[in-house]
N, C-alpha and C positions, 0 to 999 in steps of 0.2 A: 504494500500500500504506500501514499504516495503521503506527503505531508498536505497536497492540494488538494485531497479528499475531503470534504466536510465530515465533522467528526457530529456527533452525539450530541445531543443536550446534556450536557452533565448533569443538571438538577434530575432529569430523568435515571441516568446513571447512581446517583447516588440515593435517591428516593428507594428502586429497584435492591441497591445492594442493601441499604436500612431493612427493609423486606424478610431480609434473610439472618436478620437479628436473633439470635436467639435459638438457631437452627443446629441439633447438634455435631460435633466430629464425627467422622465416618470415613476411613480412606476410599477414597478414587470413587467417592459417591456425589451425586450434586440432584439432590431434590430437596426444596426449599419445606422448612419445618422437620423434615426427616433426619437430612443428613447429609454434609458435603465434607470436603476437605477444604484448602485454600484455591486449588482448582475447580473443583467443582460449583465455589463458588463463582468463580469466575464466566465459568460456562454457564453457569445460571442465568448469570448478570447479562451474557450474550444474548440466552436464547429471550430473556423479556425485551430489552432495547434491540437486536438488532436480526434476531430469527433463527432460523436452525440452525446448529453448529454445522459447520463446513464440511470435517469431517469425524469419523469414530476416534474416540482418546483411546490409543496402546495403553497397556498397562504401562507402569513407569513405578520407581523405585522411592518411599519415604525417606532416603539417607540427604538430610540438608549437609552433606560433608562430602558429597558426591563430586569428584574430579571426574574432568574430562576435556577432550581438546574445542568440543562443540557444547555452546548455550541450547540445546534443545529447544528449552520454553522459549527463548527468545524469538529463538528460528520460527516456530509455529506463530510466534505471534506478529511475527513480522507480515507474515504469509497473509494475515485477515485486519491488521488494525496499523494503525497511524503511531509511527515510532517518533517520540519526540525529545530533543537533548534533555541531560538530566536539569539546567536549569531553567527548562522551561515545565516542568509537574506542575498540575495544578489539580484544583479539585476534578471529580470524575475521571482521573489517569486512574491505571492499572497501573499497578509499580513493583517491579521481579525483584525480590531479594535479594541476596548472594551471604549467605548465612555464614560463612567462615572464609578466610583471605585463602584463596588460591581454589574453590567450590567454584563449581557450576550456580545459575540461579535454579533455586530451587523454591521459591516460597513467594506467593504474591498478595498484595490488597489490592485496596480499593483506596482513594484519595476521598474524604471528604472536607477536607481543610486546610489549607496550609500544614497544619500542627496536627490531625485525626487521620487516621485509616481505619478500615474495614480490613478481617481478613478472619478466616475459618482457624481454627488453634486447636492444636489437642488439648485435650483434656477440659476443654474451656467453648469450644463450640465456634459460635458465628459472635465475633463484638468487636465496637468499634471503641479504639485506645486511641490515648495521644501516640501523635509521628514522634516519640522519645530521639533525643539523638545519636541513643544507641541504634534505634530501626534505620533514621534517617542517614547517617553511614553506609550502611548495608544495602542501598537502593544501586539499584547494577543499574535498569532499565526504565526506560517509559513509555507505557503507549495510551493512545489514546482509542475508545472502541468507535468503528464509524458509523454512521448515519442511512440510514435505508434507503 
């Protein structure tokens, strides 16, 4: 995708991911109130603002300490949404983690603030936390989801 493509409504974006508040852990699950992961909340978030996922998710491995020479998630997300530099994040970006220096991204939210993200947690379900500056660090990626 191209940065020229209209992106989303983010209030629409974040409205959607608020949605999925409270919804609990569940690996490589994404049905809102049941059970997702940090991806499946993501996919969630797709299928409400932008329509059906593109294509089936492989299965993929929970190790946030996962090396490797390829951003997988990136790669995918590249493929379907609007990549944008890191200082340009704002609210209603998706933003990829990179959980340990020298990992792959392995862990994503949701932007609702400057300072808030959204994201699926074990043990802890779907909630939105302050962007602490320990998370804000750890932001590898940014995309933005597009527009129908």
């Amino acid at each position: 995708m191209t940065r020229e493509q209209a992106a989303a409504d983010s209030h629409r974006v974040i409205a959607t991911a608020r949605g999925w508040l409270g919804t609990p852990y569940h690996d490589q699950a994404s049905l809102k109130g049941v059970g997702c992961d940090c991806l499946g909340l993501a996919r969630g978030v797709w299928r409400d603002v932008v329509g059906d996922e593109p294509f089936p998710m492989p299965p993929y491995s929970r190790d946030w300490g996962e090396t490797g020479s390829r951003e997988i998630l990136a790669e995918g997300a590249r493929r379907m949404m609007i990549e944008l530099p890191f200082a340009d994040a704002r609210p209603g970006a998706l933003v990829l983690f990179r959980m340990r220096p020298g990992a792959i991204a392995k862990h994503v939210g949701i932007l609702t603030a400057p300072d808030r993200f959204i994201h699926a947690y074990e043990r802890l379900g779907v909630i939105e936390e302050p962007l602490t500056p320990a998370w804000h660090r750890r932001i590898a990626f940014v995309f933005l989801f597009p527009s129908v």
